[in-house]
N, C-alpha and C positions, 0 to 999 in steps of 0.2 A: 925462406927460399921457396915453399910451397908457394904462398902468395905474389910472390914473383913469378913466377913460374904458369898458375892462374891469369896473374892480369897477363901476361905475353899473350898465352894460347887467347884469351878475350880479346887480344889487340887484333892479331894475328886471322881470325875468327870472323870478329870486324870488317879488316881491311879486305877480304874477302868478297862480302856481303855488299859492304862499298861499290868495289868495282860491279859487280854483277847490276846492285839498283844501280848506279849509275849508268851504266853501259845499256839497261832495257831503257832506262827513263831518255834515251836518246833515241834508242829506235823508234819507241813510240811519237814522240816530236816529230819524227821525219816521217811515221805514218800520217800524224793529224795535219802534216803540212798543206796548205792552203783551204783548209774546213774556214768556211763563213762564219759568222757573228748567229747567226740562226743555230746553226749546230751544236756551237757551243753552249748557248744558251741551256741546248735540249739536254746536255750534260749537266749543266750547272744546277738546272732545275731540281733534274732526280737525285742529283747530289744532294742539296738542300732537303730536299722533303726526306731523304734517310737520315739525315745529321738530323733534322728535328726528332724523327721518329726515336732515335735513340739518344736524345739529352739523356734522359734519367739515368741511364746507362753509364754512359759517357761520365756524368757527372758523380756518380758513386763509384768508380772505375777511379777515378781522381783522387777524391778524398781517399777513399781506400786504400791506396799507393802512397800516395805522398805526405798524406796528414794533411795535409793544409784545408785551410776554407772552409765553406760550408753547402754541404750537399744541393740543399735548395739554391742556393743561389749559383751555384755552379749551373743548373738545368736552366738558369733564365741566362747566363753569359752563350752556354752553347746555344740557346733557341735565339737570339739577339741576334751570333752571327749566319745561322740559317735560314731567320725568318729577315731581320729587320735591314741587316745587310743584304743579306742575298736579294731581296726583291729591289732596292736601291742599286745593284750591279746591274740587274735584267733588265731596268729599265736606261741600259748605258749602251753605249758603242765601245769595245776598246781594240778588235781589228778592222781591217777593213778601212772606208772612207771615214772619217770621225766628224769631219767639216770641210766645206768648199765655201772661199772667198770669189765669188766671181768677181768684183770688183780688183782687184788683185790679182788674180787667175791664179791661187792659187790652191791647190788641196790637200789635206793632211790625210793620209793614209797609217794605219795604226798595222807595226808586223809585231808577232810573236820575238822575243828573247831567245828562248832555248827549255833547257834543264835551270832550272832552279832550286835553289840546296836551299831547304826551309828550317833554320835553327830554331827547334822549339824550347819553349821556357817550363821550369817545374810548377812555380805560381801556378800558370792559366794552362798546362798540357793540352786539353780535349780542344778548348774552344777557339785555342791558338791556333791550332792543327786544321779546325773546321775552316777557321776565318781563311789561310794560306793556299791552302788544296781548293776555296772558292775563288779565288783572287785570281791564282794560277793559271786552273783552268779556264776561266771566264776570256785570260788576257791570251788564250790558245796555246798555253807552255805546259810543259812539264814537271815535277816537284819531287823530288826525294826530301823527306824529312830526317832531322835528327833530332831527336828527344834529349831531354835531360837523363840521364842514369836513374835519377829516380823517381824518373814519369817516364820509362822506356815500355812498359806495358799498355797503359792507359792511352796514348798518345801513338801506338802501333795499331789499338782497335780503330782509332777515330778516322786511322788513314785506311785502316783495313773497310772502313765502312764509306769511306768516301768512292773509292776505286771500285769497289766491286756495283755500286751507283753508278757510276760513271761509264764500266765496262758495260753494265745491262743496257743503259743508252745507246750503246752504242759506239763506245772511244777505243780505243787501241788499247791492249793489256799492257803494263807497267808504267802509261803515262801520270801515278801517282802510286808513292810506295813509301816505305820508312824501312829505315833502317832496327835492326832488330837486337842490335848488342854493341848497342853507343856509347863509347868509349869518348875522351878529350884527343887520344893521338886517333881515332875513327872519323869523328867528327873534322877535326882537321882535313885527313884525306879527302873528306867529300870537300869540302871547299874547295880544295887544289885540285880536283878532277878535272881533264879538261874537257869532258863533256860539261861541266859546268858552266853558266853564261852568267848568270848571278847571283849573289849571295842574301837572301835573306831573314834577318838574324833578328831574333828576342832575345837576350840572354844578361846576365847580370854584365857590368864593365870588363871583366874579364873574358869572357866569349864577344863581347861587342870587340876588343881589342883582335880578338884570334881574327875577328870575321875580316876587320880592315887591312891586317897583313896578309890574306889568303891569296892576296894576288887576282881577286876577282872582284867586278863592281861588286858594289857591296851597298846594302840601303841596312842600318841596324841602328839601334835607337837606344840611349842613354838613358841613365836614371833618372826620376823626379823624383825633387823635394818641391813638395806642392805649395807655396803659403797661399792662405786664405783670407782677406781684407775683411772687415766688416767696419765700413765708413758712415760717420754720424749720420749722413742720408737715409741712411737703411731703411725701409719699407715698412718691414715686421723683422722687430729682432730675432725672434720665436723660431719663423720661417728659415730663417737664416741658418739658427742655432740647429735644427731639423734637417734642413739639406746636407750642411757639414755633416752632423753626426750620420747621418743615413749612409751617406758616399764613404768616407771613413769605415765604419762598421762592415757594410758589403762584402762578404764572402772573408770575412775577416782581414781586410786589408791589404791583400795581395795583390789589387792593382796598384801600378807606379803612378797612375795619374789620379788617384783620390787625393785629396788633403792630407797635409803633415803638417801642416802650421796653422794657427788662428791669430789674425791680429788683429785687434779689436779698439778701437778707437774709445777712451777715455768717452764722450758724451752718452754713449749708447753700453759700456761696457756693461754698467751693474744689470740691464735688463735682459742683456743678451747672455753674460754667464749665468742669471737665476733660470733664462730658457734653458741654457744649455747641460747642467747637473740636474733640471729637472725632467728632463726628458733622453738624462740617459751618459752620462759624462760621470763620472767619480774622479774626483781632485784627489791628486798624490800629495803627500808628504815629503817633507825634506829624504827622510830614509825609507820610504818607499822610492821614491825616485831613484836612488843610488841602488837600490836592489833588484830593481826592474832593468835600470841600466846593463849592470851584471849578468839578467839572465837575456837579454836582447843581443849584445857586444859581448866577443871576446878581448884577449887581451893586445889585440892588433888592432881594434876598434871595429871588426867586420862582424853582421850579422849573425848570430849563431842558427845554423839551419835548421836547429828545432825547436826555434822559436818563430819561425815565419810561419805567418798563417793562421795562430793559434786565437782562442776568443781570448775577451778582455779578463773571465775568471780564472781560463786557463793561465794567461802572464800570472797573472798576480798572484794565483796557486805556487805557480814555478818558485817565483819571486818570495814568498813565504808571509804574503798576508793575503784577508779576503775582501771581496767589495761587493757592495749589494746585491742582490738577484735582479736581474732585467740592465744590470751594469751594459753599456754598447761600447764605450771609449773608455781606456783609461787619459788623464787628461794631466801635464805638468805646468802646473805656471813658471815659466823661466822668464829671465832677463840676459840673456845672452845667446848670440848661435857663434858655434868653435865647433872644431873639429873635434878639441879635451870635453864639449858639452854632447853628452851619446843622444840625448832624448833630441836636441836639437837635429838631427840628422833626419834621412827618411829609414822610415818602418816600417818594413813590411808587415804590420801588425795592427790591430786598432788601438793606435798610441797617436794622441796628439798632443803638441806645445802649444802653449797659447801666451801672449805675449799683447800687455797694455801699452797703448802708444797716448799720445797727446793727440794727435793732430792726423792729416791726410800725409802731409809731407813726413814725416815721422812714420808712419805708417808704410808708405813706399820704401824707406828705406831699410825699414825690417825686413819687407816682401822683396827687397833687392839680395840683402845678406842669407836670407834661407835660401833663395836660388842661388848665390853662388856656393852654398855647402851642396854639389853634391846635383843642382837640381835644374842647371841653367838648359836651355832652351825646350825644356818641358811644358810644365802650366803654370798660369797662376789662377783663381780666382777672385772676383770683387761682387761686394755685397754691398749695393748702394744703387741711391734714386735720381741722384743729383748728377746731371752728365758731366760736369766741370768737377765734380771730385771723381770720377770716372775716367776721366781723359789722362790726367797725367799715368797713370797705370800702364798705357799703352808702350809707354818706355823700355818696360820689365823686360828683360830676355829671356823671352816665353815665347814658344810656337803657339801655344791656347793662351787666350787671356778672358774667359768665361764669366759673364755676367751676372748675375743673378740664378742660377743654378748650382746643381752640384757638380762639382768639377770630375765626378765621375763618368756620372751621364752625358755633361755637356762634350768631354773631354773624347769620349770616343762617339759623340756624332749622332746622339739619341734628342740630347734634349735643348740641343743648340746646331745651327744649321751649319755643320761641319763635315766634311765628308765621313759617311758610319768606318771605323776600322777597328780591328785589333792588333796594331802595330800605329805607336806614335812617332811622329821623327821630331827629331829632339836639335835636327839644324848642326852650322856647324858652331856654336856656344858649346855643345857637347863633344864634336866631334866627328858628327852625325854630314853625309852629304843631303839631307831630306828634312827640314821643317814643316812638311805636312801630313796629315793623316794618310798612310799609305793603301793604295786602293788600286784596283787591275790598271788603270791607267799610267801606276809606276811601272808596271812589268812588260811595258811594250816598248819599241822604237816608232817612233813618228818619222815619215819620211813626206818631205811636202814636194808635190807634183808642182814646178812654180815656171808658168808661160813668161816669154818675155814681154815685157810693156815696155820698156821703154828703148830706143838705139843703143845698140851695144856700143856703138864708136861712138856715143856723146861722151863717152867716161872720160875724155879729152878734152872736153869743155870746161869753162871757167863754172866754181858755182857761186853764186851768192848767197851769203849769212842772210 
């Protein structure tokens, strides 16, 4: 009864908090209403150089809270979206004139959205929070965050640090805030606010589902089960075996667009599994595999949330056996993806399948069946030199189909010329209205200034094919 009684006064508490940031995050909007691309810039800047300023922070504020990841690598996700995105926004238009067709006569005019309800994720909290709050502002709107429950600390500074940047520039107080005791019925509410103009959302399928019934656009982006090719072409298996494990490993797993799968082409197999245990992979066993399973999946087959996140000694600690020191992946060789095979799924963990084929066509059709467990219009990756075994890949129902990189780097816009994000749209293969990296250009309305050229009253003439 007491715990009932607690979560009410929490909801209760919440819904509160709700209305208030919602209702400032709208005055604000109607302050910043018609501020230039110059101005906002001058926000977005100091925004930027304080989110750099406090990675470290930020980043041990994270793990600290949530468990997840790894400290270091947290401090290069948050400086990623402060430095590497941020300077790739500054050098953008997204109100104002964005292009003029003179030929055409006509012009695209880029307005502000509104309030935007920014559903943060437990994985990525700080760097989620940085990437949104840049995005936001950049596109002249406004943003109330909601955290996950348990990243509602971590994910309060990061917005506490972006706003009070933002207000020394110069912007209106409340035009960026978070909610403070984020609750599923709290979180809710802010979606259906009607200050709200659009939704969006990180959050496992479960929140991606909340966000598309909230009754407000919505841009939220799907799982990935990533596979990764490695076709007889391949370069340097070595190289290969090094990117995967590198992207894979990263912050221990917790982004959706690293690798979950390896499939690896019979010609080139044996040199590219001896790269890849040698630099860092430990091959499971028939009953390690089933134990690892165990401590990854409950018995619904969904993630257990205290295994996201963890290193590869931690699983296998869990799991009740040990793997070498310098271990990066645990690694299973399987012959099948099912929904009854758990390893076959994605993991938020450094777990990978790896999976021998014959052939390229063979090969695509394995990198077919991992996307559809779970992983379709996310990414995939290919590992090859030869364009013609290259091409047919283009088929995959992937938003990213990333070349010769790691599908982590490539996948949000560093090391493949994609636009930089931390929000993937996953298309509708997912469910998703957005197959592209999402960036201040989703969060406006284009409205085109269009002259007449041609007679109105010809529209009554015959035309020919």
């Amino acid at each position: 009864m007491t715990a009932q009684v607690d979560g009410l006064d929490a909801d209760l508490a919440g819904l509160v908090d709700v209305r208030a940031k919602a209702r400032a995050a709208r005055r604000a909007f109607d302050l910043l209403a018609g501020a230039d691309q110059a101005q906002l810039d001058r926000y977005v800047r100091a925004m930027a150089e304080a989110g750099t300023r406090a990675a470290e922070e930020l980043a041990r504020l994270a793990v600290d809270e949530t468990g997840y990841g790894l400290y270091e690598h947290k401090i290069y996700k948050n400086r990623y979206n402060t430095g590497f995105v941020a300077r790739w926004m500054l050098q953008r238009r997204a109100v104002g004139v964005l292009w003029v067709d003179e030929a055409a006569r006509v012009t695209a005019v880029g307005a502000p959205m509104g309030v935007i309800a920014g559903i943060i994720p437990v994985t990525n909290p700080t760097s989620t929070a940085l990437f949104k709050c840049l995005a936001a502002v950049k596109s002249g709107n406004a943003i109330v965050l909601a955290p996950h429950p348990r990243a509602a600390g971590c994910t309060l500074r990061a917005a506490q640090i972006m706003a009070e940047a933002a207000v020394a520039a110069g912007a209106p107080d409340g035009l960026i805030s978070c909610l403070e005791q984020p609750t599923l019925t709290v979180t809710a509410e802010l979606m259906r606010r009607p200050e709200i103009a659009l939704v969006l959302a990180t959050g496992g399928p479960g929140m991606v589902r909340a966000a598309y019934s909230s009754g407000k656009p919505t841009i939220a982006v799907g799982a990935g089960n990533v596979p990764a090719y490695v076709g007889a072409s391949v370069a340097d298996p070595a190289e290969a075996a090094e990117m995967i494990l590198t992207s894979k490993s990263f912050d221990n797993g917790t982004a959706c667009v690293a690798e979950q799968s390896v499939v690896v082409v019979d010609a080139v197999a044996d040199a590219f599994l001896a790269a890849f245990a040698a630099r860092g992979a430990h091959w499971l066993d028939a009953g390690q595999q089933e134990a690892l399973a165990r401590t990854l999946f409950d018995e619904r087959g969904a993630m257990r949330p205290a295994s996201v996140g963890q290193s590869a000694g931690t699983l296998a600690r869990l799991s009740g056996f040990s793997v070498p020191r310098g271990t990066r992946v645990l690694a299973a060789r399987l012959d099948q993806v099912a929904a009854d095979v758990p390893l076959s799924k994605e993991i938020l963990g450094p777990v990978l399948s790896v999976y021998r084929v014959s052939d390229a066509a063979a090969g695509l059709d394995r990198c077919r069946q991992v996307l559809a467990l779970g992983g379709e219009g996310h990414t995939a990756a290919v590992h090859a030199a030869d364009p013609e075994e290259i091409a047919p890949f283009a088929a995959l129902p992937a938003g990213r189909i990333l070349i010769n990189t790691p599908a982590l780097f490539g996948g949000m816009g560093f090391s493949a010329e994609v636009d930089p994000s931390f929000q993937l749209g996953t298309g509708t293969w997912s469910g998703s209205i957005c197959s592209d990296n999402v960036t201040p250009l989703h969060l406006i309305n284009i409205k085109r200034i269009a002259h007449e050229v041609r007679p109105w009253r010809t529209v009554y003439d015959p035309v020919e094919l």
